[in-house]
C-alpha positions in Angstrom: -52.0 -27.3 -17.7 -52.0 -25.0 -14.9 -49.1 -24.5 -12.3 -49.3 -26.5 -8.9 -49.9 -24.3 -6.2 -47.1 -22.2 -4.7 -46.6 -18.6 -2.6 -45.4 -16.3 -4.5 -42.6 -13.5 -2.5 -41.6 -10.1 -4.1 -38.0 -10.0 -2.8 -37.1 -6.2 -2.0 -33.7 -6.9 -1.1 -31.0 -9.3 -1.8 -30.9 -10.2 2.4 -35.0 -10.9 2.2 -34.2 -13.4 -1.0 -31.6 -14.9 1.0 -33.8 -15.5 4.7 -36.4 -17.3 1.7 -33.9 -19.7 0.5 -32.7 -20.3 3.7 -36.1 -21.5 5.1 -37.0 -23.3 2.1 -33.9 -24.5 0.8 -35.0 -26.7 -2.2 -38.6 -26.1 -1.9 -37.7 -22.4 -3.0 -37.2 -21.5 -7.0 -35.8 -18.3 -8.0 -38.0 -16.4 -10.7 -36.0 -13.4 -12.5 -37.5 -13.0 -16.5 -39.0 -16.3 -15.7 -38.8 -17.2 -19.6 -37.2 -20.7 -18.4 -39.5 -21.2 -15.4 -42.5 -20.3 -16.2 -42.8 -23.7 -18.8 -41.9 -25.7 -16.3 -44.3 -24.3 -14.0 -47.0 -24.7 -16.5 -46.4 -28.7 -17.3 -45.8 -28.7 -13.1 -42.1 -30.1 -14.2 -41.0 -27.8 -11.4 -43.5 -27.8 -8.3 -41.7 -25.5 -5.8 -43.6 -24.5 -2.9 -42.3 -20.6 -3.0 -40.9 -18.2 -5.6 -39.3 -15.9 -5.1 -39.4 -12.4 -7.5 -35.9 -10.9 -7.3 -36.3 -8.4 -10.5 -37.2 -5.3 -7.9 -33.9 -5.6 -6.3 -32.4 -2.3 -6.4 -28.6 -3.1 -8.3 -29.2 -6.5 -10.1 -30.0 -5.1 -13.1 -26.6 -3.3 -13.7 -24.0 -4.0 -16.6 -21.0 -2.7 -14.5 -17.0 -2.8 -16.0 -15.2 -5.2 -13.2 -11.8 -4.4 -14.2 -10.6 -6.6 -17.1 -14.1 -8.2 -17.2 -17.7 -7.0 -17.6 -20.4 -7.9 -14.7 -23.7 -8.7 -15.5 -26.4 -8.3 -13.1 -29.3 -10.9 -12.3 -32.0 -8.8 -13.1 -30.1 -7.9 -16.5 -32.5 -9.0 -19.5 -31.0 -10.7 -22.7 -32.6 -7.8 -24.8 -30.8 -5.0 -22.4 -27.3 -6.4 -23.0 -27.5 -6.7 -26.8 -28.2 -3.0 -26.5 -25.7 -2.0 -24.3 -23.6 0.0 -26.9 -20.1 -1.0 -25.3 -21.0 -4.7 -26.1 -19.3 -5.2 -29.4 -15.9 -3.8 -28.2 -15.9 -5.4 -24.8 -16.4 -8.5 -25.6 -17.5 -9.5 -29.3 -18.1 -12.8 -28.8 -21.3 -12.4 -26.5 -22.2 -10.1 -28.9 -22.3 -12.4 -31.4 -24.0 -14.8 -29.8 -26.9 -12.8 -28.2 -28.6 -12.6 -31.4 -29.2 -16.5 -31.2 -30.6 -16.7 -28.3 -34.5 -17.2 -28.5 -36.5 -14.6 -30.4 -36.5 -11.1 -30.0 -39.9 -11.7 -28.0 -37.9 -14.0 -25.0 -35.2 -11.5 -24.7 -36.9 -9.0 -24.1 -38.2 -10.6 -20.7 -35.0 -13.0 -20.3 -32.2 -12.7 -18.6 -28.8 -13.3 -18.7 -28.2 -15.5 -15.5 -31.6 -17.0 -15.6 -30.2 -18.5 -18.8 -27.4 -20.0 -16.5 -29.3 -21.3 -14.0 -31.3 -23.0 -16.1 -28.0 -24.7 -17.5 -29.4 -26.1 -20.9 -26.5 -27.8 -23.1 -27.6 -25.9 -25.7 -27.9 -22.9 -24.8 -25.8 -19.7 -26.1 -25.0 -18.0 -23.3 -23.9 -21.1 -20.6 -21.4 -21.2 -23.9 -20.1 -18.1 -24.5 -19.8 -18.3 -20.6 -17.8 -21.6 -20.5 -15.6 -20.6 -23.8 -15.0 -17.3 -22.2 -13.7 -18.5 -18.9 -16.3 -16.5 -17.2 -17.5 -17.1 -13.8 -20.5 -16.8 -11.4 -21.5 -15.1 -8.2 -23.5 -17.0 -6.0 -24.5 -15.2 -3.0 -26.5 -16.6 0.5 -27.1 -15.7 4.0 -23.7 -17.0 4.1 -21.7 -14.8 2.2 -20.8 -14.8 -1.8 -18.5 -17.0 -4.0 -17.2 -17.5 -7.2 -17.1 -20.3 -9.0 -15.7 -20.6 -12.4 -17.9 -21.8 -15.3 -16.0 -24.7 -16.0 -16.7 -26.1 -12.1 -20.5 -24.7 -12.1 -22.0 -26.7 -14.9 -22.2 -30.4 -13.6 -24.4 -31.9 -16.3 -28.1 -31.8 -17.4 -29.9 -29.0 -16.8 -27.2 -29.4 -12.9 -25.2 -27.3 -11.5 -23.2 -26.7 -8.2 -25.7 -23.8 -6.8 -26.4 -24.9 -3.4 -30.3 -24.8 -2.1 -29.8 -21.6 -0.3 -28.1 -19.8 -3.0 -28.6 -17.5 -5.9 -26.8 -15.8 -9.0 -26.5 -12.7 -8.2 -24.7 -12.3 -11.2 -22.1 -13.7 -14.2 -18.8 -12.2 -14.6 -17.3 -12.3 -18.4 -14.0 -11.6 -19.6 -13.4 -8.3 -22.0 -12.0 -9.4 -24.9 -7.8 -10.0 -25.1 -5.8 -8.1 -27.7 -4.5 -9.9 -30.6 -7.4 -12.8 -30.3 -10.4 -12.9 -32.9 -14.0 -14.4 -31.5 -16.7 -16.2 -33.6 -19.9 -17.8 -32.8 -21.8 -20.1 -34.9 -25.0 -22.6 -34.4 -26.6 -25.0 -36.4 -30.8 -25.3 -35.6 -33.8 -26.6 -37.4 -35.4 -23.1 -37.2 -33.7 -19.7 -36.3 -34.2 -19.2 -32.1 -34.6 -23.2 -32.0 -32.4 -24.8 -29.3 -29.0 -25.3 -31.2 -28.0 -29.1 -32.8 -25.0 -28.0 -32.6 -23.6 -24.3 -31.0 -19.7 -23.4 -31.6 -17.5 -20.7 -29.6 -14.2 -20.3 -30.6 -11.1 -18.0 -29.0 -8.5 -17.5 -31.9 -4.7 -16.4 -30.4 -1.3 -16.4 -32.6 -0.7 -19.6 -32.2 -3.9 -22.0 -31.3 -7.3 -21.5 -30.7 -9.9 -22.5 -27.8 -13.6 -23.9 -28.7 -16.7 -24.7 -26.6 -19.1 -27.2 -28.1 -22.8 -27.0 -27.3 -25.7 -29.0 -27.8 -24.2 -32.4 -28.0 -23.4 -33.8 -24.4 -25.2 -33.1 -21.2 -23.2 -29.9 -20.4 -21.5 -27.2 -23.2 -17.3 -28.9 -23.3 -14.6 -26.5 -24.1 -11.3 -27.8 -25.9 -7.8 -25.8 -25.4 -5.1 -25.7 -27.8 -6.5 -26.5 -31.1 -4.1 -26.2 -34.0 -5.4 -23.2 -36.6 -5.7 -24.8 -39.6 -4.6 -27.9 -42.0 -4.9 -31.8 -41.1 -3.7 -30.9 -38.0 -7.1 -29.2 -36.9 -9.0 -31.7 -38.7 -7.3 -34.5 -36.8 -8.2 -32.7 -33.1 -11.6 -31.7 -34.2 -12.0 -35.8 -35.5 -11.0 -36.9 -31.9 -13.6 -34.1 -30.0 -15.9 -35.2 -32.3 -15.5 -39.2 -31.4 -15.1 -38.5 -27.7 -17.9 -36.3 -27.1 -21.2 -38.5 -26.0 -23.5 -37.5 -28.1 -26.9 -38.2 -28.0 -29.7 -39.2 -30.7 -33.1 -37.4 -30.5 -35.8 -36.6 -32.4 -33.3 -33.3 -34.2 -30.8 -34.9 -35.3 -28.8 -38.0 -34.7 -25.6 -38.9 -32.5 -23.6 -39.4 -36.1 -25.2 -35.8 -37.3 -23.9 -34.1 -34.5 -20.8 -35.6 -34.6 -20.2 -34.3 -38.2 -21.7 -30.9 -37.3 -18.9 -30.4 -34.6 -16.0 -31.3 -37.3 -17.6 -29.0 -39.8 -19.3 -25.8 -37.6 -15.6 -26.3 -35.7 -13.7 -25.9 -38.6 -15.6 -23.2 -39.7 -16.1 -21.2 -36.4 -12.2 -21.7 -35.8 -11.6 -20.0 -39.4 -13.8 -17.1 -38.9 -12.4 -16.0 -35.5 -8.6 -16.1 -37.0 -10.2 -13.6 -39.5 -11.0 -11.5 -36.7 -8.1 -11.4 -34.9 -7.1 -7.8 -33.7 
């Protein structure tokens, strides 16, 4: 199937993009490595009547340090930031989790925040994002704002962007001292949308995980005991009250058991990393 007909706008500059979204408000779709879009163009699941092409926007595709936290451009392809040699030591669990993310193929073309906006609740990066306490700057003829990741993903493939805006870019923590990161999926196939996707934060004395591809939107859990019956207990009762979903992977049971098991697990290796 072919695309519905739309215009098509080259944005130049970030105020251009804006004065589109503006006049077109939800008529308008934002096309960066277009590895999300462009399927949904093809089977007209997404009919806008304008895109606009922001990846010629000089300073959107910068990996910048922000202070304690790393910012990540719009125009910044998945492929570019597993590169980016300072990665691993900034911030290990991104790192770690890059390599999941759709085939060496898609990344090369995909970007970072285009993998946000699109919002999947499996998705890898919307995790490490959410687990992270990341946030993202949105940016209209307005002005620019920052919402935190816990407050931008609002449920399916949702989230609180307004009409007029656009991610100009994701912020992500650097990595803390004395914490250990880990990053583990379970798919059918590797670069298959996770069953199951697990972040987890390791500190001295509990640990913080972010559950993927189960409810409509990645969940992150504070305060998880370490180890023992204690962890299996709290990872029994995320399990139970997550509302997961049977589908033709896996069922809601399946899933269920993946979290205990890939939590567990994911939980253990980022104690192991603690530094």
């Amino acid at each position: 199937m072919k695309p519905a007909q739309f215009d098509y706008v080259r944005a130049e500059s970030l105020a251009e993009a804006h004065d589109v979204l503006a006049a077109e408000g939800a008529d308008a779709t934002v096309l960066a490595g277009g590895q999300s879009l462009l399927p949904l163009l093809s089977t007209r699941l997404a009919r806008p009547k304008v895109v606009i092409d922001i990846m010629r926007i000089p300073g959107l595709d910068v990996i910048a340090p922000a202070g304690d936290a790393i910012r990540i451009g719009a125009a910044v392809r998945q492929a570019k930031l597993a590169a980016w040699p300072e990665l691993p030591g900034a911030q290990p669990l991104l790192a770690r989790a890059l390599p999941f993310v759709g085939h060496a193929q898609t990344r090369s073309r995909g970007t970072v925040c285009g993998s946000v906006a699109h919002a999947d609740p499996s998705a890898e990066i919307p995790l490490v994002l959410l687990a992270l306490a990341g946030e993202i700057i949105l940016s209209s003829g307005r002005g620019q704002r920052r919402v935190p990741a816990d407050a931008f993903f609002t449920g399916l493939m949702s989230t609180a962007r307004a009409d007029d805006e656009l991610i100009e870019a994701v912020v992500m923590p650097r990595r803390r001292p004395g914490h250990g990161y880990a990053f583990r999926e379970f798919a059918r196939r590797h670069g298959d949308f996770a069953i199951v996707a697990c972040a987890a934060i390791a500190g001295e004395q509990a640990a913080r995980l972010a559950v993927g591809g189960v409810a409509d939107r990645p969940v992150v859990f504070d305060g998880l005991p370490l180890d023992g019956t204690a962890l299996d207990n709290a990872l029994d009762r995320i399990a139970d009250d997550l509302e997961a979903r049977d589908d033709l992977h896996a069922t809601a049971d399946y899933r269920r058991d993946l979290v205990r098991r890939l939590g567990r697990a994911t939980i253990a290796e980022a104690r192991q990393c603690r530094a």
